[in-house]
C-alpha positions in Angstrom: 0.0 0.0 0.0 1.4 3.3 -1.3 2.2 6.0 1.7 -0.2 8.3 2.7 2.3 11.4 3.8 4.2 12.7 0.7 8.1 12.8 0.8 9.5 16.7 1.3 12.4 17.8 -1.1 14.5 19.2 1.0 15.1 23.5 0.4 17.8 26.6 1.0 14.9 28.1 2.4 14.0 26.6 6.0 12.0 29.7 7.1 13.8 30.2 10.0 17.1 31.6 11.5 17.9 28.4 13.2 19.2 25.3 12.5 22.7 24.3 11.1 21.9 25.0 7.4 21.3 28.7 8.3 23.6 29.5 10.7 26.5 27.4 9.7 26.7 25.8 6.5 24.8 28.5 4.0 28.0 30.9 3.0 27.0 34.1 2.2 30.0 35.5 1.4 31.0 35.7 -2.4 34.4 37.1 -1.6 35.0 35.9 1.9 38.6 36.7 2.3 38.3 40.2 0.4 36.5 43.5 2.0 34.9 46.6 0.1 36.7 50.1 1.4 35.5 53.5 0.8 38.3 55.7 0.8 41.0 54.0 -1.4 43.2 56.8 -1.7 42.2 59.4 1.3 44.8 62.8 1.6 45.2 64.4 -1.8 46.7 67.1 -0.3 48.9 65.6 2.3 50.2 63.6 -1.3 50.5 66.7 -2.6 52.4 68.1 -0.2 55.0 65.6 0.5 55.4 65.3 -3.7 55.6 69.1 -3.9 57.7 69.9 -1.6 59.7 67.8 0.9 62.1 69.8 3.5 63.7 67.3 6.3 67.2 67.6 8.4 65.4 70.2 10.8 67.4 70.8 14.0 63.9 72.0 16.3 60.6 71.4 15.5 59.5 75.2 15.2 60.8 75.8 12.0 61.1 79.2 10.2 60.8 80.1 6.6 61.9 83.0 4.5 59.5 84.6 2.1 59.8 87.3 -0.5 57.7 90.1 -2.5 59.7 91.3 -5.1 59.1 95.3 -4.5 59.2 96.3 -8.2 55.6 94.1 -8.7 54.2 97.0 -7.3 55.0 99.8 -5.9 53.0 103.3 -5.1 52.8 106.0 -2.7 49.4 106.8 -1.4 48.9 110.8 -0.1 47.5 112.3 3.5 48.4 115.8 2.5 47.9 116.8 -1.3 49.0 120.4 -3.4 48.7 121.5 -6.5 51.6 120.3 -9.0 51.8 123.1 -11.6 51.5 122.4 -15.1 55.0 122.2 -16.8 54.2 125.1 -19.3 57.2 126.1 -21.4 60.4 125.4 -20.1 61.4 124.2 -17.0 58.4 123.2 -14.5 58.6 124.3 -11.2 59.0 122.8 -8.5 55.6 121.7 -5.4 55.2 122.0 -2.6 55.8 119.3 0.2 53.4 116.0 -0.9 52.6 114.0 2.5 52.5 110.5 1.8 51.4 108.0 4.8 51.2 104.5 3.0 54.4 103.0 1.3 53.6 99.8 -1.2 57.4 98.9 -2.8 59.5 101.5 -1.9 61.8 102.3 0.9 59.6 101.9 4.2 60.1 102.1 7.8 57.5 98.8 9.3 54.7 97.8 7.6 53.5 100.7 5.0 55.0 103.7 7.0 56.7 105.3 3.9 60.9 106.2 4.6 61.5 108.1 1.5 65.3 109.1 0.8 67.1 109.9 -1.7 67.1 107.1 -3.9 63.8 108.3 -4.5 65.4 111.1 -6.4 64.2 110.8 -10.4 61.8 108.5 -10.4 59.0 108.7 -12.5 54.9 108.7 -11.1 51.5 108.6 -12.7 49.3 110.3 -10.0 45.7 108.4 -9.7 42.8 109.3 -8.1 42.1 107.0 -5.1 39.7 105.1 -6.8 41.6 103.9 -10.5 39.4 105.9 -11.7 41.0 109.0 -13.1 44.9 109.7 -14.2 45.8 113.1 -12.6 49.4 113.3 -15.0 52.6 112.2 -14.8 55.4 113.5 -12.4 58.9 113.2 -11.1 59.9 113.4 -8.0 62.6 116.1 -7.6 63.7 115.5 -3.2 62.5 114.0 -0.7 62.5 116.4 2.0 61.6 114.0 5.1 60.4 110.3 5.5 57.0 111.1 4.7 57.3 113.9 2.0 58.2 114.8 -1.2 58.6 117.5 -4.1 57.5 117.0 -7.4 58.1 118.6 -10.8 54.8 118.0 -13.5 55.9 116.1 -16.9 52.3 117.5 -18.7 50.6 120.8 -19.5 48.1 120.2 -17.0 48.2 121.1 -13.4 47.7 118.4 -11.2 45.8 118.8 -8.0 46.8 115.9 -5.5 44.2 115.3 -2.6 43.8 112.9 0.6 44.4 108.9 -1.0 45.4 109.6 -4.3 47.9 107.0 -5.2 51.5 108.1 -7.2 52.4 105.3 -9.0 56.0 104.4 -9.5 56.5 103.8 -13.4 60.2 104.9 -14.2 63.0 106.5 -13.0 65.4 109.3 -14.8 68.9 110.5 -14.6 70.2 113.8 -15.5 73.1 114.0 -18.3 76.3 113.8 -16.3 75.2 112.7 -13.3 76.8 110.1 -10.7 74.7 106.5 -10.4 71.9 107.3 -8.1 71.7 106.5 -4.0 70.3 102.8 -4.2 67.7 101.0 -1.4 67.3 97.3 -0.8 64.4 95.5 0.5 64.9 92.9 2.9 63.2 89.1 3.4 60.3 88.4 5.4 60.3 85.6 8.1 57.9 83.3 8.6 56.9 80.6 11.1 55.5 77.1 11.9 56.0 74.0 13.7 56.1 70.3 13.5 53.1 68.0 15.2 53.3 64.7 16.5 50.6 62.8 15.0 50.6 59.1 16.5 47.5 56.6 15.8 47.9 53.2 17.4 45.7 49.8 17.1 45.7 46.8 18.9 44.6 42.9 19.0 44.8 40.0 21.1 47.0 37.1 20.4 44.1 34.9 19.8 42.3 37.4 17.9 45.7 37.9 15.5 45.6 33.6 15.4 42.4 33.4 14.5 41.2 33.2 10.8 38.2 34.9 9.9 35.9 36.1 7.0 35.6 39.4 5.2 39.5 40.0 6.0 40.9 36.7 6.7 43.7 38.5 9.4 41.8 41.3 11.5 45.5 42.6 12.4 46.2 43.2 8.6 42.8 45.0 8.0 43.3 46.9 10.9 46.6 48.2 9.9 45.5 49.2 6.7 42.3 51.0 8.0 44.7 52.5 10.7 47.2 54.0 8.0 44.4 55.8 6.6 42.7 57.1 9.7 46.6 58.6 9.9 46.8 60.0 6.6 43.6 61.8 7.1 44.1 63.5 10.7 47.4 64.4 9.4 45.3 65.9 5.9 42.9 67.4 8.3 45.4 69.3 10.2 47.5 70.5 7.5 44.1 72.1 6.2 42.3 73.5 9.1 44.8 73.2 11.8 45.9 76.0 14.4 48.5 76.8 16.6 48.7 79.8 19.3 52.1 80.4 17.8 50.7 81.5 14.4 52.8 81.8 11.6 53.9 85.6 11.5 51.4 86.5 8.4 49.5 88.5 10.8 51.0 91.4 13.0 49.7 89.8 16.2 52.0 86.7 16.1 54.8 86.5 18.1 57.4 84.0 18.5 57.4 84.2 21.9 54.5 81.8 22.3 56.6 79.2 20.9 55.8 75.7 23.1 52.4 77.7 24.7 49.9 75.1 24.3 50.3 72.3 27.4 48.9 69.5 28.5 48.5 67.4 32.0 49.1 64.0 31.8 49.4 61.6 34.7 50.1 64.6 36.8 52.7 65.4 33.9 53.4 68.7 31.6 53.6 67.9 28.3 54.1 70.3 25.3 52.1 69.7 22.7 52.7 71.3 19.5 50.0 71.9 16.3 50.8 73.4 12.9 48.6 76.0 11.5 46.8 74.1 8.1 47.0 76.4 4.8 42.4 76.8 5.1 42.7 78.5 8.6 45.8 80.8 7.5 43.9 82.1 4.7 41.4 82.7 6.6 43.2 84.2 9.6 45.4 86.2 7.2 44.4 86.3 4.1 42.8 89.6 2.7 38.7 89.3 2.1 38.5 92.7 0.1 36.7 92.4 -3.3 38.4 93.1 -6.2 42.0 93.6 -4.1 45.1 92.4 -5.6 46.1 90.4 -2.9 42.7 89.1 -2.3 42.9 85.4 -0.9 39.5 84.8 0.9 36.6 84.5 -1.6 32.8 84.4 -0.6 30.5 83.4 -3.4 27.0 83.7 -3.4 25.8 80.6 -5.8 22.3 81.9 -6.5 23.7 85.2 -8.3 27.2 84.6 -9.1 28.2 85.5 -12.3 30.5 84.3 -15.7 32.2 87.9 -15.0 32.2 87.4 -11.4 34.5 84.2 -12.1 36.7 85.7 -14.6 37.2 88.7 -12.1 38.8 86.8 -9.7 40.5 84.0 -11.6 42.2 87.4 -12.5 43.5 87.4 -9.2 44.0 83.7 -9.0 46.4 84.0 -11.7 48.7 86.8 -11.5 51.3 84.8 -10.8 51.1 82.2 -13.1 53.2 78.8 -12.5 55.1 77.8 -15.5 53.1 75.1 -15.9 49.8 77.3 -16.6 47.9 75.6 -13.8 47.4 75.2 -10.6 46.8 72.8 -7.9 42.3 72.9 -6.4 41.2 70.9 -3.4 37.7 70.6 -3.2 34.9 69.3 -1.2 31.9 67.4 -2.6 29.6 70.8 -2.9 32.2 72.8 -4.4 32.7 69.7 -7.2 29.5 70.1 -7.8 29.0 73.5 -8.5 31.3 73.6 -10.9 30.1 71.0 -12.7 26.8 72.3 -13.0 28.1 75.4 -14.5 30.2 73.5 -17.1 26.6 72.6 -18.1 24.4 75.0 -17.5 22.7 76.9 -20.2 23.8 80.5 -18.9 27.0 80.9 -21.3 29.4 80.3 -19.1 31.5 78.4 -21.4 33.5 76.2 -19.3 35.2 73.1 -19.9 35.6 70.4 -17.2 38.2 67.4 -17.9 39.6 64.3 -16.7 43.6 64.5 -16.7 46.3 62.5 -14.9 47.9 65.5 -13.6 51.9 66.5 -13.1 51.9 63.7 -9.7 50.1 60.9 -11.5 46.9 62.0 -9.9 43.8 61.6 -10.9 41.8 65.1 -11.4 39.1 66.8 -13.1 40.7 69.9 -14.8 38.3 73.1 -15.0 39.6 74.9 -18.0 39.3 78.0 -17.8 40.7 81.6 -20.1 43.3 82.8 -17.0 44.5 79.2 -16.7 43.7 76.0 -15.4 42.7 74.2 -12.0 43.2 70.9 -11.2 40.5 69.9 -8.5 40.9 67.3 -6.5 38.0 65.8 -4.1 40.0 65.6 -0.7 37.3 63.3 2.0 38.6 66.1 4.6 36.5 68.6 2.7 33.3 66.3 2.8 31.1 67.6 5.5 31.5 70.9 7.1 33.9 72.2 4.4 32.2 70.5 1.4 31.3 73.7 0.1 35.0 75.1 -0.5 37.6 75.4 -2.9 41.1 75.8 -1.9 43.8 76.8 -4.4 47.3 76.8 -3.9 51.0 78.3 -5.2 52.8 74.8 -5.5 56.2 77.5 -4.9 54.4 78.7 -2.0 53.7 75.0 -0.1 56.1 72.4 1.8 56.3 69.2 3.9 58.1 70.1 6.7 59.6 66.9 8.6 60.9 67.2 11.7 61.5 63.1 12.3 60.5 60.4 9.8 57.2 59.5 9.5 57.1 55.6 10.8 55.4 51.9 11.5 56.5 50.3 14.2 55.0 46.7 15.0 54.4 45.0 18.4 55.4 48.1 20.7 53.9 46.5 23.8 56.0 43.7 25.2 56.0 44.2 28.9 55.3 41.0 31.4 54.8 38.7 28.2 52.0 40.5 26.6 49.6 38.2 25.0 48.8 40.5 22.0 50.2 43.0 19.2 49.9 46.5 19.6 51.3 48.5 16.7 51.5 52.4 15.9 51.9 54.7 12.7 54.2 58.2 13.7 55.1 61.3 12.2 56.3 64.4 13.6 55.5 66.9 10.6 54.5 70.7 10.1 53.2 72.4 6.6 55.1 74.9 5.4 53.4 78.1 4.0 55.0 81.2 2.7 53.1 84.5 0.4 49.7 84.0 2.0 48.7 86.2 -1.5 50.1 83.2 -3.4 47.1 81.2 -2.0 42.9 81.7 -2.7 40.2 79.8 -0.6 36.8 79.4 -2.1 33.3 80.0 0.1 30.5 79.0 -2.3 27.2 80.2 -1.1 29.2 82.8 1.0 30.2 80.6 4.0 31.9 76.8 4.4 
């Protein structure tokens, strides 16, 4: 007699999360020994840097760099205290009154702008400006500087030229009478600046049995670990060299002093450690770096997204440009929102007329290249610019950036020994500082006005 209960064939499916098929013999790993990683390639700009750039041998860990305007790039005298400059008229002109000058951009000064006029200012050659660019006054020469601060003038036109409170006299030439001895020279000098190495140490750890033990996904947890350790380095150490900051400064502002070299402190089992931080290149711009539109040295941008303009852009790539590496490019960091932007204008209907590539650039990296009529950027999406500074763009003067090493950056394996320690600890060190010299060199992006 045939059976009455049917036979059951048997399923992967078992409708449960029990049982020995489901919780140990069904694999549900494709790949089991291999693990999917986000952030391949984390610190564009800490590469960048070290590539760039690499200084090492230092004998302290505050370091100090030397940087250098060359004065003849610009150079103008701005008035307190205008006169009238009399037309030249037939003959020989003759001669102004005293000119008061208070600003000094280029020429012989005492600190800062505080003008120290001599006579190696004797013959040269001014156009005379309103303060605004708007209107050229003439053309003069100076004829003696009387004091620090003032000057006589002879007029090179027909037109008289009436000199008032901020006009600028703009050096263009200089001229020697026939016969006369070489003229009294002046020298500039360099400008110091200042930062310092920071220890950046990031350590992991595992048991003996847990370093033994085989396992899926990553078949060694104290080989994944080390990898996902070296980037966790790689990105603090990215993450301060962009927005880092130290109470020493760096001596692009007037308030910095050198005194407050080894300030910061910490207590540490009942200890006093220094600990030193280097100021990143995103903070100094925007501790330092001029935010006033349409100034030559302008380094801080704030763009409002919803009105900015084709003209707007080519304005300040003016800027961004002036001094132009021989390569015709230059180095962009960005964060995700800043990406984007861009690429929505490379598309958008408006006429802006941009271009926006993919290039292996001078490194071997990987970048988008925004082509633009000044020259070109190379941007680079940096993971430390995802979240609160996604909306940035920073640019940098390759001349103008460093990797300053104090000690070599290092792995060292098992570091905890003591009483037969039954695991591995292991840590990744450097002791490293970013060098930065011409703040002016360098522009930082604010779309939508803010970061």
């Amino acid at each position: 007699m045939a059976a009455v209960i049917p036979g059951v064939a048997k399923e992967l499916f078992t409708g449960t999360t029990s049982g020995v098929l489901y919780t140990d013999r069904r694999d549900f790993y494709p790949s089991p020994n291999q693990f999917a990683e986000l952030f391949p390639s984390v610190a564009p700009f800490l590469t960048f840097s070290m590539r760039n750039n690499f200084r090492t041998g230092l004998a302290d860990p505050v370091f100090k760099l030397f940087e250098f305007k060359a004065p003849w790039e610009r150079q103008y005298l701005q008035v307190s205290s205008g006169t009238t400059i009399a037309a030249a008229g037939t003959g020989a002109a003759a001669e102004s009154t005293a000119v008061t000058f208070d600003i000094s951009v280029g020429l012989p000064i005492t600190t800062g702008t505080t003008p120290n006029l001599d006579a190696s200012m004797d013959g040269v050659q001014f156009e005379v400006w309103s303060a605004d660019g708007g209107e050229k006054k003439g053309v003069v020469i100076l004829t003696d500087a009387e004091t620090s601060t003032t000057a006589l003038f002879k007029n090179l036109g027909e037109t008289a030229i009436i000199t008032v409170d901020n006009d600028k006299f703009v050096a263009i030439g200089q001229a020697t009478g026939e016969g006369m001895v070489s003229p009294d020279p002046w020298a500039s000098e360099l400008a110091v600046v200042w930062n310092q190495c920071q220890i950046f140490r990031t350590s992991l750890e595992v048991t003996g049995t847990l370093q033994q033990a085989s396992l899926r996904g990553a078949t060694k947890e104290l080989a994944r670990l080390r990898g996902e350790k070296a980037a966790e380095h790689k990105m603090r150490m990215e993450r301060a060299f962009l927005f880092g900051a130290s109470p020493l400064g760096t001596n692009l502002s007037a308030g910095d002093t050198f005194s407050d070299i080894d300030k910061l402190v910490e207590t540490q089992t009942g200890t006093t450690q220094v600990v030193r931080t280097t100021t990143g290149i995103v903070r100094a711009i925007e501790l330092y770096g001029s935010a006033a539109d349409g100034n030559q040295y302008q380094s801080l941008f704030n763009i409002p997204s919803a009105t900015y303009t084709y003209g707007d852009f080519i304005d300040d790539l003016e800027i961004v440009f002036q001094y132009v590496p021989n390569s015709g490019s230059k180095p962009g960091f960005v964060g995700s929102g800043a990406l984007g932007f861009w690429s929505k204008k490379v598309m958008s209907s408006d006429n802006w007329g941009l271009e926006l590539e993919n290039r292996v650039d001078e490194l071997g990296a990987k970048v988008k290249t925004l082509l633009t009529p000044h020259g070109d950027i190379n941007l680079n999406l940096s993971h430390a610019m995802k979240y609160e500074h996604k909306n940035q763009m920073l640019i940098v003067d390759p001349r103008n950036i460093e990797y300053v090493e104090y000690r070599p950056s290092r792995f060292s394996a098992n570091i905890k020994t003591d009483d037969g320690y039954d695991g591995i600890k292991d840590e990744y060190f450097s002791d490293a500082g970013l060098g930065i010299t011409n703040i002016k060199a360098h522009q930082l992006f604010n779309i939508g006005g803010g970061a």
